[in-house]
N, C-alpha and C positions, 0 to 999 in steps of 0.2 A: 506308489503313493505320492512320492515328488514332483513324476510327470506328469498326475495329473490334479496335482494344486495347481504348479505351472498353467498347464494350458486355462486351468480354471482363471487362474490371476489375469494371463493374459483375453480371455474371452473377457471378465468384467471391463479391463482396460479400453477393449473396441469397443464396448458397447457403451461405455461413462467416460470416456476420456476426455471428450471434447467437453460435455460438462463440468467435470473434474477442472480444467486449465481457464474455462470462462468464469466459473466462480473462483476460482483462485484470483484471478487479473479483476475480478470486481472487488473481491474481500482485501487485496494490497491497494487497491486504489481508493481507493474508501478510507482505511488507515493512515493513508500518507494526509487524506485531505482533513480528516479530523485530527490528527497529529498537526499539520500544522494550523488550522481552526483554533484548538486546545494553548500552543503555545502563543500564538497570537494574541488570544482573549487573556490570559492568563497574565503578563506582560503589563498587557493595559490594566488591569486592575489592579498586580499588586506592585509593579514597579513602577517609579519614575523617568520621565530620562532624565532629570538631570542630577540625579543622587547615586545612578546603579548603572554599572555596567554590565550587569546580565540584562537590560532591558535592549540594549543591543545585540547580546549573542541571544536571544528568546526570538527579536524580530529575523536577524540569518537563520534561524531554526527555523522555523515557519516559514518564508521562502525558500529554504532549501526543499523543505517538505513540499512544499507546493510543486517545487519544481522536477520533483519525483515525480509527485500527481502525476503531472504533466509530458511526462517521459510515459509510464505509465502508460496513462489514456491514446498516443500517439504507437507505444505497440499494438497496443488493441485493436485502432484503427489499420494498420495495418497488418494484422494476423484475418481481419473479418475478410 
């Protein structure tokens, strides 16, 4: 019965895998860019700069995110 879940597990693997890892690398790229969209816009509306210093760790959040994105997007390009 084990061996052949096994080989069962690994047949869906060949056959969905490459899908499985391209939505994965779209649904994390996608996140980091509204994570940092979210903290960005977020920032500007409820903080000031010059009353709050999380308006400054909200703007490094959002670049950091972004720059996930962008690590991201550049394995993708090179994994295709």
């Amino acid at each position: 019965m084990g061996v052949a879940l096994g080989y069962g597990y690994l047949f869906v693997i060949r056959a969905i895998g490459g899908a499985i890892i391209w939505i994965s690398f779209i649904i994390i790229l996608l996140g980091f860019t509204v994570l940092g969209l979210w903290t960005y816009f977020i920032k500007r509306k409820e903080y000031l700069p010059e009353t709050n210093e999380v308006y400054v760790y909200l703007t490094y959040g959002a670049y950091t995110a972004w720059v996930f994105a962008g690590l991201v997007a550049l394995s993708m390009l090179c994994c295709y």
